[in-house]
C-alpha positions in Angstrom: 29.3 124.0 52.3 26.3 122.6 52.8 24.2 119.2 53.5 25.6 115.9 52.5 24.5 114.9 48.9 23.5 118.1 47.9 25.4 118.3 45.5 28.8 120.5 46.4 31.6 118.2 44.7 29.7 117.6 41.9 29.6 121.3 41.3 33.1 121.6 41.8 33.6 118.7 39.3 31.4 120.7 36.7 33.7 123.3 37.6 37.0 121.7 37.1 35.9 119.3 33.9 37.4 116.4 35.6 35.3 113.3 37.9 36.4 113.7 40.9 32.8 112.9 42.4 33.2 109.2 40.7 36.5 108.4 42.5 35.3 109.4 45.5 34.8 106.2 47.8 30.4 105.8 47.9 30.7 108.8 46.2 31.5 111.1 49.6 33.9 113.2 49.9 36.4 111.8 52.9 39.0 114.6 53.0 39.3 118.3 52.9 40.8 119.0 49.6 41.5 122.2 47.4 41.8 123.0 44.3 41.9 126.1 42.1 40.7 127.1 38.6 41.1 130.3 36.5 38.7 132.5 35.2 39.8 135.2 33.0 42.8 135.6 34.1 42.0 135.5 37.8 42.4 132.5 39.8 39.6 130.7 42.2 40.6 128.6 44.8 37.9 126.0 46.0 38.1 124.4 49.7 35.6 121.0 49.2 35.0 120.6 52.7 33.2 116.9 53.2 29.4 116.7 53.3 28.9 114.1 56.2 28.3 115.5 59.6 30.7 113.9 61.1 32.9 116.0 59.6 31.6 119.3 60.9 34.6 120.5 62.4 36.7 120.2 58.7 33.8 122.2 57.2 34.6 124.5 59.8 38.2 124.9 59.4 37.1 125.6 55.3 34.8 128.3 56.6 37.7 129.8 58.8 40.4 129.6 55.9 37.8 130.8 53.1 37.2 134.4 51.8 33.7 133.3 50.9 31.5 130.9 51.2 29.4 128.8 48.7 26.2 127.3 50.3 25.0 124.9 48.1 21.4 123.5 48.8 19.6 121.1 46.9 16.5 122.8 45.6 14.5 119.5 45.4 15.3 119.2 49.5 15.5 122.6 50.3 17.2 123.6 53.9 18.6 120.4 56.1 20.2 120.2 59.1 23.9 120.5 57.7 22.7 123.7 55.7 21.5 125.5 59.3 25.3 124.0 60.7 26.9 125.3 57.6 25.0 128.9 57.8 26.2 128.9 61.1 29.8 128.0 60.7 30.2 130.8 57.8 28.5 133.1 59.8 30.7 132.8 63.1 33.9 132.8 60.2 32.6 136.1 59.9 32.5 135.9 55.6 29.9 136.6 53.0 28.0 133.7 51.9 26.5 133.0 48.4 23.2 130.8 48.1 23.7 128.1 45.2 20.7 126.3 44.4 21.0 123.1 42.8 19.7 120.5 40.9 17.2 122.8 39.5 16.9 120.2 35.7 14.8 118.3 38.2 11.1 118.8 37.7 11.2 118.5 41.7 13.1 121.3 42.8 11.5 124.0 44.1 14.3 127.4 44.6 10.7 130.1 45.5 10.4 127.5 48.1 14.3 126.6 49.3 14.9 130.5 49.4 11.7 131.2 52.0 13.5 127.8 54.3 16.9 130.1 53.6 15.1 133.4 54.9 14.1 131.7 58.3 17.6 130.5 59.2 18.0 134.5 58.6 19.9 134.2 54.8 17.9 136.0 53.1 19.0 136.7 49.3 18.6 139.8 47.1 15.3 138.2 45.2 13.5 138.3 48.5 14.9 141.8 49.3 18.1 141.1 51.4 22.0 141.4 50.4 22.9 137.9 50.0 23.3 136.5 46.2 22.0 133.5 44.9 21.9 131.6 41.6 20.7 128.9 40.6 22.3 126.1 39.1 22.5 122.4 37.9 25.6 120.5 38.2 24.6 118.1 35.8 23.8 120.3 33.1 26.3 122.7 33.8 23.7 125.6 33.5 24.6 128.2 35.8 28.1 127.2 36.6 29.4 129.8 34.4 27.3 132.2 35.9 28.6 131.2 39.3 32.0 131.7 38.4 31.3 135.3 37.3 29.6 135.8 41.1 32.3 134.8 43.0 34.6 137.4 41.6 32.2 140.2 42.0 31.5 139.1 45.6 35.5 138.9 45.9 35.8 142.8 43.6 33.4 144.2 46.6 35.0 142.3 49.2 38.7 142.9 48.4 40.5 139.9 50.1 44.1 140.6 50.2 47.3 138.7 51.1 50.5 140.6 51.7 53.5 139.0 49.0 56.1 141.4 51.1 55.5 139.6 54.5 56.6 136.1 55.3 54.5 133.2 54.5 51.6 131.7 56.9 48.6 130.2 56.4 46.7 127.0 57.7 47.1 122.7 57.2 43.8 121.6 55.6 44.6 118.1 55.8 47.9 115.6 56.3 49.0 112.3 56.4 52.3 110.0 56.4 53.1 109.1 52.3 54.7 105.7 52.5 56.8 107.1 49.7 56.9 111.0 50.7 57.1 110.8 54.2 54.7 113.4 55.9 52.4 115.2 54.1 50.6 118.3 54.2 48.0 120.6 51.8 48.7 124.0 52.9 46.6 127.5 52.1 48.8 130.3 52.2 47.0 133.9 53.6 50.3 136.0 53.5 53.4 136.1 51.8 55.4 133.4 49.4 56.1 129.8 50.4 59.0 128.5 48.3 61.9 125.7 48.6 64.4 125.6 50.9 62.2 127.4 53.5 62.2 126.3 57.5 58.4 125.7 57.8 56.6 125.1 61.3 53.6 124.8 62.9 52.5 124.4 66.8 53.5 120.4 66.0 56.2 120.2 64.0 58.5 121.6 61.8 60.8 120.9 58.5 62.8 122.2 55.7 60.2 122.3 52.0 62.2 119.6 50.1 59.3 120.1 47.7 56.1 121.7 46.6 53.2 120.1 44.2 50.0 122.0 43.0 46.3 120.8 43.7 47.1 118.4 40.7 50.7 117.2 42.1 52.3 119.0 39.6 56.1 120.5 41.1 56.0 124.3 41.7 58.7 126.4 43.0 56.5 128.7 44.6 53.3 129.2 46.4 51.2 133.0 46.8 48.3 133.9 48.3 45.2 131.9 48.0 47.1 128.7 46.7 46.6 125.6 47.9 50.0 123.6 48.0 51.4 120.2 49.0 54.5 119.9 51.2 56.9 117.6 51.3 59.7 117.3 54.3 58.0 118.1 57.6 59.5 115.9 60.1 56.1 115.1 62.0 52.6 114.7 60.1 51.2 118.0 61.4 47.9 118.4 62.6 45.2 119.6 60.8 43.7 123.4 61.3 47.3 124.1 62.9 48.4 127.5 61.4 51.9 127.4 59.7 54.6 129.8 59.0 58.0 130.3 57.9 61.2 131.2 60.4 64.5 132.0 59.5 66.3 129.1 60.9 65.4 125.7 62.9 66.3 126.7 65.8 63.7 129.6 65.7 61.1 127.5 64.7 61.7 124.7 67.2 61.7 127.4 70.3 58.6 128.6 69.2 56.8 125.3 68.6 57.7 124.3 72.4 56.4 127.4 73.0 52.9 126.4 71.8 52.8 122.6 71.7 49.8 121.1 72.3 48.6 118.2 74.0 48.9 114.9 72.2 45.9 114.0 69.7 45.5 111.1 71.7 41.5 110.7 73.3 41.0 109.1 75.9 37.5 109.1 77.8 36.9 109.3 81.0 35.5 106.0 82.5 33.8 105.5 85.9 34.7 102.4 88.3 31.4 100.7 87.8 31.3 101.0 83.7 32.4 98.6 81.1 34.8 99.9 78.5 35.4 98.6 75.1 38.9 99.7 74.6 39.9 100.8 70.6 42.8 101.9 68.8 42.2 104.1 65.8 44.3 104.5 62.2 43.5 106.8 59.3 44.8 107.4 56.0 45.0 111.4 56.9 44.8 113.1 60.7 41.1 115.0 58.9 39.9 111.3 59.0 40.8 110.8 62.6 39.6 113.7 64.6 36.3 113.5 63.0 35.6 109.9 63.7 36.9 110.2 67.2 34.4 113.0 67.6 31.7 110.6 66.4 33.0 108.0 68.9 32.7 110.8 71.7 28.5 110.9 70.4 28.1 107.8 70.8 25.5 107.0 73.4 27.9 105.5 77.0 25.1 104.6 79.4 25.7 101.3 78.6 29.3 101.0 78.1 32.5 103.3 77.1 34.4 103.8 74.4 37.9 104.6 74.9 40.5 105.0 72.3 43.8 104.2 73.7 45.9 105.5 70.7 44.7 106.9 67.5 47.3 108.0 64.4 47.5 108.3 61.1 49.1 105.5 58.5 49.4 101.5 58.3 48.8 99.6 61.2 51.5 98.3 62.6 53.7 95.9 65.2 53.4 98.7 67.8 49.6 99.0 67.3 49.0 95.1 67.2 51.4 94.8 70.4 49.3 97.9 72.5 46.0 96.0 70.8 47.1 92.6 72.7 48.2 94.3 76.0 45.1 96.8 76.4 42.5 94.0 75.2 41.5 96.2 72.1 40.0 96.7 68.9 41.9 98.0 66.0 39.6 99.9 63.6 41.5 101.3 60.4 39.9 103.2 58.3 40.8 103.4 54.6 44.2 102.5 55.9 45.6 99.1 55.8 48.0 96.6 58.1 51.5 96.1 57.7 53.0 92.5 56.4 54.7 92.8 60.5 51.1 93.6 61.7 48.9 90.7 59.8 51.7 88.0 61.0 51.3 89.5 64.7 47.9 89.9 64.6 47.3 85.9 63.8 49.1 84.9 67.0 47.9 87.5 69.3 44.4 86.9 68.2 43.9 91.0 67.8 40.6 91.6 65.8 41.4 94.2 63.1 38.0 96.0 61.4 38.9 97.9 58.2 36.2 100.8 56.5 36.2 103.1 53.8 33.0 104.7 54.8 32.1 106.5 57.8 28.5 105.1 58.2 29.9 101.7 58.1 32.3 102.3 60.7 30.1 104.1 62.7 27.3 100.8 62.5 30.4 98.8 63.0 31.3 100.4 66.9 28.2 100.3 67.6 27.5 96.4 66.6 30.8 96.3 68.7 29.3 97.9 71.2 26.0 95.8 71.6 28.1 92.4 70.9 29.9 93.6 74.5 27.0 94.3 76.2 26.2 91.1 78.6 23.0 89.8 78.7 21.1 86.4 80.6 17.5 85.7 80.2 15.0 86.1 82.7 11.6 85.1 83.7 8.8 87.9 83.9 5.6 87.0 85.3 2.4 88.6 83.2 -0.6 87.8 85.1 -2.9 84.6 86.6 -6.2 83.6 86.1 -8.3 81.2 88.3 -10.1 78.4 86.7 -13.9 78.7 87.4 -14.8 76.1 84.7 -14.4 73.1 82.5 -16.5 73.0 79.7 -15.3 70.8 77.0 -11.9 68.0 77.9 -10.4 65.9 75.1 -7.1 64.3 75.3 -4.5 67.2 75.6 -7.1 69.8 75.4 -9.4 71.4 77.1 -11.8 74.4 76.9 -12.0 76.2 80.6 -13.1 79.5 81.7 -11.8 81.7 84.7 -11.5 85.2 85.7 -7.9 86.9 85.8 -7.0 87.8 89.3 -3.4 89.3 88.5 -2.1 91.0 85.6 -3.2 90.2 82.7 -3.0 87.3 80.0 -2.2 86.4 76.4 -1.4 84.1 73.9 1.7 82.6 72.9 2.9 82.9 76.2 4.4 80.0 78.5 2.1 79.0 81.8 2.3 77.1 84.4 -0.5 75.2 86.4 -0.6 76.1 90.2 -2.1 73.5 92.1 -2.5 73.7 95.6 0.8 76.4 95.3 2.8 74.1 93.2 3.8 73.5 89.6 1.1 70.4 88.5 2.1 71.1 85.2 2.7 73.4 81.9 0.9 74.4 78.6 0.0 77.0 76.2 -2.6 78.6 75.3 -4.3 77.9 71.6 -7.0 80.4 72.0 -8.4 83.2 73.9 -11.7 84.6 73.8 -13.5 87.6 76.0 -17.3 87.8 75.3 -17.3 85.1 72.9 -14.8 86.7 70.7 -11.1 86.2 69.8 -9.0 88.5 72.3 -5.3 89.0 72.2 -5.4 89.2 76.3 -7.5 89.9 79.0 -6.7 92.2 82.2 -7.4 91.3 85.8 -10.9 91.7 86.9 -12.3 90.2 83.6 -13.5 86.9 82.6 -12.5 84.8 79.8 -12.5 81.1 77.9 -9.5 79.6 76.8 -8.6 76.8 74.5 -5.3 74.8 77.0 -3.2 72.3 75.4 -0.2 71.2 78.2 1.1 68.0 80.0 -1.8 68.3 82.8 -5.8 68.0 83.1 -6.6 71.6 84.3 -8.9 70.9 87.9 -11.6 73.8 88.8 -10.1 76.0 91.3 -6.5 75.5 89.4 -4.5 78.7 88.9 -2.8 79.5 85.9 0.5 81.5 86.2 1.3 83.1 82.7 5.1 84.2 82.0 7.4 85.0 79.0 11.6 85.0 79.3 13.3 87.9 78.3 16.7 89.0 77.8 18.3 91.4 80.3 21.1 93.6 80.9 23.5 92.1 83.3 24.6 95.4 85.5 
């Protein structure tokens, strides 16, 4: 856990001697994943919960699942805002936390420092007199990784996590999606018992037979204990993630419990008062991780001005029925790391549906709200500045002249539209090609003060002439 780009998949890639990092799309981590190594002869399962903070409510579900928790801060950086969220997330979870300090093979970082930010957000590690362990570490390097390892199983020797092999299986959905292949997908964590083939598996949204189980790696396995992190295959519904799983003797069990406890649909839709403009959206992810995060972004985003609402959001291809709902509710269909169907890109051509495909969060974040300002209605208006009377004419030479007056509202400056008032009508515009207070350049000058000005326009300024100074603006049409 910890602050985005400090450093937590990389460390897990050190771990695991494979480059995860470098597949990774901008080098972020999207999706919960887990994997699990083996040191002498005990196994360690890792939970790489995504760094962004839009995804605080994965790393959450990590801190809920996990035994303990690695806080991993970059010691070049020291304590951000995702390392107080992620402090406070293992703490509520109720598990011990171990301080990693990273990147220390750069002459920057600083761990005397990053520990003292660590003791005010009340972690305070065993160098600086409290109970929490820390180590220090450089994922590049690989110095301290080993080290690391050998921590986490003392912390787990003292703590003594146990699951229960005798009981039947339960645990939690980390993350899931729709395989085109596969068919519904989920990566499971077991907590108690043994999940194996064959077995009627539900959760509070669905339910299935296991045709199959893969490893971290997608490697078949017959069986799943404890701690491991498998992938399941034959779910009838992609379930949703943090949804707690378990196994029942028969279907019929399994589907009188989960109408029991179903939930309400996924589906967000904001509220939306009668005098606001909405911009209506329809939202498709690659995995259901993806897609409560980003709706939770959506929900920050600032609705004085107009509202988002998302009239469907799932997970897979876009397709006919999302084009079709696209066309009918006047929507945008933002897919992100998901693409459309060949059914869906001939719809979307005649129905003239806009489609905006990311990868990243931050661009699809910047793209709603690019959206959202190219919705936003605006008309130019006139704002009047200030007027000054003419007092004087002192120098007048084909369209120029050099006049003095004294401001009587408001004030004036250059580069500025103005109109001559003559007798309380338009004689005439200009512009202003200098402005001087005191005989000296000024940008403006405020009522009550005198001033000479250099006026090119279309009139001969008179003495006693007022000059009305305005700019246009754009404008918000309510």
């Amino acid at each position: 856990m910890g602050h985005v780009d400090h450093g937590k998949t990389s460390i897990l890639d050190s771990i695991r001697k494979t480059r995860v990092a470098e597949k990774e799309t901008g080098g972020i981590t999207q999706h919960i994943g887990a994997y699990q190594i083996e040191k002498e002869g005990k196994k360690i399962t890792f939970i790489d919960t995504p760094g962004h903070e839009a995804f605080s409510a994965m790393r959450f579900r990590g801190a809920k699942i996990a035994d303990i928790a690695i806080l991993v801060v970059d010691a070049t950086r020291g304590v951000q805002s995702q390392t107080k969220e992620a402090i406070s997330q293992a703490k509520l979870a109720g598990i011990p936390i171990i301080a990693v300090l990273n990147k220390i093979d750069i002459t920057l970082a600083d761990p005397e420092k990053t520990k003292r930010e660590l003791a005010k957000e009340n972690v305070l590690v065993e160098s600086l007199g409290g109970k929490i362990p820390s180590i220090e570490v450089s994922a590049k390097t690989g110095k301290g990784i080993e080290e690391l390892l050998d921590l986490i199983t003392l912390v787990a020797e003292v703590e003594e996590p146990k699951g229960d092999v005798s009981r039947p299986a339960e645990g939690a959905v980390i993350e899931s999606y729709l395989d085109s292949q596969k068919g519904p997908t989920a990566t499971l964590i077991l907590n108690e018992g043994i999940l194996k083939k064959g077995q009627i598996l539900g959760t509070t949204s669905t339910c299935g037979k296991v045709k199959s189980l893969e490893d971290f790696q997608g490697k078949p396995v017959n069986e799943a204990l404890p701690s491991d992190p498998v992938i399941v295959f034959g779910l009838e519904n992609v379930p949703r993630v943090g949804e707690n799983f378990k196994v029942f003797p028969d279907f019929e069990t399994a589907k009188s419990e989960i109408r029991a406890l179903s939930e309400k649909s996924t589906t967000s839709v904001l509220a939306v008062g009668p005098e606001q403009r909405v911009l209506n959206l329809i939202l498709k992810t690659d995995v259901l991780g993806s897609t409560e995060a980003i709706e939770e972004v959506l929900k920050g985003l600032p609705k004085e001005r107009i509202i988002l609402r998302i009239l469907k959001s799932g997970v897979g291809q876009i397709n006919e029925s999302d084009v079709k709902l696209a066309e009918i509710g006047k929507a945008i269909i933002l897919g992100f790391r998901v693409k459309a169907d060949a059914v869906a890109r001939g719809l979307v051509e005649r129905e003239k549906v806009r489609i905006i495909q990311f990868d990243i969060i931050y661009d699809l974040v910047e793209g709603v709200r690019k959206l959202i300002e190219s919705r936003i209605k605006t008309e130019e208006v006139r704002v009047d500045l200030g007027k000054v009377k003419i007092l004087a004419i002192f120098l007048d030479e084909k369209n120029r002249q050099i006049i003095g007056g004294k401001v009587i509202e408001g004030e004036i400056k250059k580069g500025v539209p103005i109109e001559v008032l003559r007798n309380e009508e338009v004689a005439g515009r200009g512009r202003l090609i200098n402005l001087q207070r005191d005989k000296k350049d000024a940008e403006k000058v405020i009522k009550g003060q005198e001033c000479g000005m250099l006026f090119e326009g279309d009139v001969k300024v008179q003495e006693g002439d007022i000059l009305l100074f305005f700019e246009k603006r754009r404008a918000e049409i309510q």
